[in-house]
N, C-alpha and C positions, 0 to 999 in steps of 0.2 A: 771364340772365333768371330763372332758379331761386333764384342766390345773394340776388338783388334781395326776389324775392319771399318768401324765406323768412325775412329781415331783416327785411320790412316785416310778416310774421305774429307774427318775434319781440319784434319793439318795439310792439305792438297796447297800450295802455292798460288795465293789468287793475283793474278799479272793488273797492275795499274793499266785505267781507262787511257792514258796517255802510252803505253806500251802497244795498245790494241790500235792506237791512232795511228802510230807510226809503223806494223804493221801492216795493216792495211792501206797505207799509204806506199809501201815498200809494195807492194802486192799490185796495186795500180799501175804501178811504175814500170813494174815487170809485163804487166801484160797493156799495153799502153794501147796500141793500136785498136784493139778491142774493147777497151776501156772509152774511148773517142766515138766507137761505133753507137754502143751505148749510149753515149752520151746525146749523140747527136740524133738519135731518137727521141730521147725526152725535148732536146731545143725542139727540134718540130714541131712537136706537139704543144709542149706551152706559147711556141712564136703566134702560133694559131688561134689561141685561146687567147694571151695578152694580144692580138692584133684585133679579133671579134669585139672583146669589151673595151678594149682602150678606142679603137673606132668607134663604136659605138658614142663612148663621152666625146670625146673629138667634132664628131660630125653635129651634134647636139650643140656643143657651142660657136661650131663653123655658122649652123642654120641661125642660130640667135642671132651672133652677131650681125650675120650678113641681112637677115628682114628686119631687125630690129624691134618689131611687132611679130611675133610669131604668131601665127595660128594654130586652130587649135591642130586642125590635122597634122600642120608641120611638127608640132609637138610629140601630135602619138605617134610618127614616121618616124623621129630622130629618136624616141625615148624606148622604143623594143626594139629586139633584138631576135631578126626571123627565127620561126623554128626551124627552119634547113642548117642555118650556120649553127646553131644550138645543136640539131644533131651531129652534125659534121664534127663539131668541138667533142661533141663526146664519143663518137668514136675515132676519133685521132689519140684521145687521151686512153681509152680502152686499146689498143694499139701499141701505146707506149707500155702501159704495163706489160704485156704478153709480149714485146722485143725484151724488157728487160727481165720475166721470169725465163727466157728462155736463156739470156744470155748470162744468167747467174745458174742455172741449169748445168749451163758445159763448161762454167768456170768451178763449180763442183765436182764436174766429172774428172775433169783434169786433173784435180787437187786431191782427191783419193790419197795418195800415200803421204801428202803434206798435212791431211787433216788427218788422218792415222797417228804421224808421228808426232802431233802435235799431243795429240788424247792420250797417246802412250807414254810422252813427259809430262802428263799431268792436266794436263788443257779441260777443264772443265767446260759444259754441253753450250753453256749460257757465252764461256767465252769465245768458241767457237761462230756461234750467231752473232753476235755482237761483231767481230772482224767482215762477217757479211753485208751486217747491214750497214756499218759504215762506208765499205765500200761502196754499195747502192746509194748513200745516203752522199757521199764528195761527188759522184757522177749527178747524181738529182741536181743538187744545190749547182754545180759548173751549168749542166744544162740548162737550167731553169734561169740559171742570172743571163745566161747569153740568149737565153729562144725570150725570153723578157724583154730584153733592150731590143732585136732583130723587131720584134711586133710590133714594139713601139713605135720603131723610126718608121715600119712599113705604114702601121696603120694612121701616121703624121702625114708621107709622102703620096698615100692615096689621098686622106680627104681636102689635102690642099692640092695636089693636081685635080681633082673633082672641082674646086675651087677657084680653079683657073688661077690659083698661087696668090690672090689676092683675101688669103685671110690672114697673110701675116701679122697684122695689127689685132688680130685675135690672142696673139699671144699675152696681152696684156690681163685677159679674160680666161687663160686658159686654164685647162680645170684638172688641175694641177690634183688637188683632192675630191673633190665635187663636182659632180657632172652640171650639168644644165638643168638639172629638175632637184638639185638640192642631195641627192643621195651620194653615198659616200664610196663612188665609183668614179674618183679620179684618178687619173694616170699614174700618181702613185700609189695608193691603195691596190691598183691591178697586178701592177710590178711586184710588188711585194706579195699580194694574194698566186701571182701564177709563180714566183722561186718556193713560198711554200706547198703548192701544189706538186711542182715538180720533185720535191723531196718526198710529201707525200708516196706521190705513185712511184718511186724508187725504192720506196721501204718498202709500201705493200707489196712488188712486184718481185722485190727479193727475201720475203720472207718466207716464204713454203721453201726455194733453195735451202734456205740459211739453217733452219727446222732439220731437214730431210741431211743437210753435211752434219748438223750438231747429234742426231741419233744413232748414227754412222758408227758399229762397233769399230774400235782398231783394230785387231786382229783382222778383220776384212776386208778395211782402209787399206790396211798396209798386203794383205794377200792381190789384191786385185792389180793387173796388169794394164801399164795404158803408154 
């Protein structure tokens, strides 16, 4: 009975990583509007983050260029970053994960008899989480490229109205990858460091769901009423 049974676990149908893509991409599709909500949690939150550190470079080579001699203290003003906005950054991003375990939470609930029937043709536990977390995972990446670009233009459109709009010719200077003090916190680095973040805390925020649907006997999946 063992040998039976553990032949018929080894022969189970394992579904291609690109089958899992496009259902879960089918799965988005269907719950769309929820999907955006989602979404537009995580842009908040990284718009905040990439708008904190991109400001941060920005204004650094706003003050350069515009003293042309910097001092020291202008130095240390333009090169930290208050601890109030550091906390605030972190809990906006603590925020965003707890909107998106909740909102993979009821997209769990929901799906009781779709994650049922899927176990009961065979859907092994791994492929099950793997369709969660992809989902968290196209929500991260959409929000995080768009709360990226949003921080960016924001945290451009303060430090040159701070500027009085006369740092344009900063752009020849602008710190594209390297801030003002040399470190490797230029506007691009940020962008790219806050869409990985954003994916980040999509994953971690949808994986206790993704676990808690994958352990889900079927027989119960498919009993429960919703």
């Amino acid at each position: 009975m063992q040998n039976q049974t553990g032949s018929a676990i080894r022969s189970q149908i394992r579904l291609p990583f690109g089958e899992a893509v496009r259902i879960s991409y089918q799965s988005l599709k269907i719950r769309f509007w929820r999907s955006i909500i989602t979404t537009l949690g995580i842009l908040s939150g990284i718009a905040f983050l990439v708008a904190v550190l991109a400001g941060s470079s920005i204004e650094s080579a706003v003050i350069a260029e515009e003293t042309q001699t910097v001092d020291t203290s202008a130095e240390e003003e333009a090169a930290g970053i208050p601890a109030h906005k550091v906390w605030l950054v972190a809990m906006s991003l603590i925020v965003c994960v707890v909107g998106i375990s909740n909102a993979m939470l009821m997209s769990v609930t929901e799906r009781f008899r779709e994650i049922g029937t899927m176990k009961c043709l065979g859907a092994l536990d791994k492929f099950v989480v793997l369709l969660f977390l992809l989902e968290a995972c196209f929500q991260g990446l959409a929000g995080a490229i768009a709360g990226s670009l949003v921080g960016t233009v924001f945290a451009l459109l303060v430090n040159l109205k701070a500027a009085q709009w006369s740092a344009w010719r900063v752009f020849y200077k602008f710190p594209w990858f390297l801030d003002a003090n040399g470190y490797l916190l230029g506007v691009v680095p940020v962008i790219i460091g806050g869409c990985l973040v954003g994916m980040l805390l999509a994953v971690l925020g949808a994986a206790g769901p993704a676990f808690r649907a994958a352990k889900m006997p079927p027989v119960d999946a498919m009993r429960v009423e919703v």
